[in-house]
C-alpha positions in Angstrom: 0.0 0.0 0.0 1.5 3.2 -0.8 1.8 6.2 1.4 -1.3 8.0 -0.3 -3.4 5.3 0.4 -2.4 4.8 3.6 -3.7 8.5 4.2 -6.8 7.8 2.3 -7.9 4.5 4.2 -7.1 5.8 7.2 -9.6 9.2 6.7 -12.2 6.7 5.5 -11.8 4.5 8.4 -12.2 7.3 10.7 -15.2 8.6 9.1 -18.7 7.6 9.7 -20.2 7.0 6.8 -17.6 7.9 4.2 -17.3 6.0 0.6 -14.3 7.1 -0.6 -11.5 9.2 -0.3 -9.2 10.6 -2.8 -6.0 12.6 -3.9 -6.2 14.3 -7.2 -4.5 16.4 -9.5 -6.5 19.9 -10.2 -6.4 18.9 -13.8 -8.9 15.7 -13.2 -6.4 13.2 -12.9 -6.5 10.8 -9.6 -3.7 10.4 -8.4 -4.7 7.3 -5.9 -8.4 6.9 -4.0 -9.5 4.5 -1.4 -13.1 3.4 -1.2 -14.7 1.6 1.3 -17.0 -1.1 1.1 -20.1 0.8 1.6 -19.9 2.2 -2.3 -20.7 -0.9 -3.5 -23.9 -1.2 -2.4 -25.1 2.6 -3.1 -26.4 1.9 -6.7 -26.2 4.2 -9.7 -23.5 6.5 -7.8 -20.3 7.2 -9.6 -18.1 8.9 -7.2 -15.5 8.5 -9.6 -16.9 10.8 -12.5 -18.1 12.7 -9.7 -15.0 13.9 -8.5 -13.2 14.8 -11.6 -16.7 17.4 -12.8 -15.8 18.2 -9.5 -12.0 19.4 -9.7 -13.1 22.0 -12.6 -15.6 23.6 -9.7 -13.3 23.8 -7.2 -11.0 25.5 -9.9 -13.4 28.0 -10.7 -14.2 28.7 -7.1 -10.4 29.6 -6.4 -9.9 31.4 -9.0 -13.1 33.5 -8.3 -11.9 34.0 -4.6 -9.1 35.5 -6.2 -10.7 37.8 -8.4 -12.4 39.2 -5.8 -10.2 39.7 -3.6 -11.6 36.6 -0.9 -8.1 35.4 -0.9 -7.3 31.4 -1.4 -9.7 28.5 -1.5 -9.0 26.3 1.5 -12.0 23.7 1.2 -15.1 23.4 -0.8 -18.3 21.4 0.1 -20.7 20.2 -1.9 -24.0 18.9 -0.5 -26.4 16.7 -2.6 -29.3 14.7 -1.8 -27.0 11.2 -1.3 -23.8 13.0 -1.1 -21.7 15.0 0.8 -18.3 16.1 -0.8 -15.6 17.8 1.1 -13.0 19.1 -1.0 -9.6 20.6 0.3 -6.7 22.0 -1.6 -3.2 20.6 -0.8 -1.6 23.0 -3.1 -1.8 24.5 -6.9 -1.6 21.2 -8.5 -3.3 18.7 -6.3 -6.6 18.2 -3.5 -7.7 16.0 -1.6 -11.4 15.1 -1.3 -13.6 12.4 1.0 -17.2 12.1 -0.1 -20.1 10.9 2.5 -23.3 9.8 3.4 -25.4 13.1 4.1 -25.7 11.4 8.0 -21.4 11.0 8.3 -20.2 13.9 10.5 -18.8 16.4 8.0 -17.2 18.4 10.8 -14.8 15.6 11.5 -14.4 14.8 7.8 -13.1 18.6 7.1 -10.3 17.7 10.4 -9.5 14.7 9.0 -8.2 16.3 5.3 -6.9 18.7 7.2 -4.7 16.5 9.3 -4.0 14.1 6.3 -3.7 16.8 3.8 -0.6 18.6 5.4 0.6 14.4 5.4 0.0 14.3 2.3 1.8 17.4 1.1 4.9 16.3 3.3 5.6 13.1 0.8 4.8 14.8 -2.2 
């Protein structure tokens, strides 16, 4: 297991309700994701193609903030009827992201990619 994925199991193990966690580039591309067992059984939801529709938002969000002067993004969540999607940039090039069951404590979800984000960005 690499040391991304380590990072990644160990925010989905943590979190209550969470179906998968992942690190990717800005540009789409994952760079690794763990998912938990629990994704398997949530029919029709691809987290997957979810994620990268999501990377071009969160790039449009930043670069917003910084047209108007609201400084850098540090997280972006996305709430949907089966979904919740906490996003958090590590740096230009790369975020991290956990998406959850709308029950799963999103509070401990944004610690936990804080904590494993800085982790992350250490063996980059």
């Amino acid at each position: 297991m690499s040391g991304f994925q380590s990072h990644l199991q160990a925010i989905v193990s943590a979190l209550p309700g969470a179906l998968v966690a992942t690190l990717m580039g800005t540009d789409g591309i994952p760079v690794d994701t763990f998912e938990a067992e629990a994704l398997q059984s949530e029919e029709g939801l691809d987290v997957s193609s979810l994620m990268v529709e999501f990377s071009s938002m969160m790039s449009q969000v930043h670069k917003t903030g910084e047209i108007f002067a609201a400084g850098p993004l540090q997280e972006l969540v996305i709430k949907s009827e089966r979904l919740v999607t906490l996003l958090r940039p590590l740096n230009a090039e790369y975020f991290v992201a956990v998406a959850l069951k709308p029950g799963g404590s999103a509070g401990k979800g944004r610690y936990l990619l804080r904590v494993h984000g800085a982790r992350l960005v250490a063996e980059m």
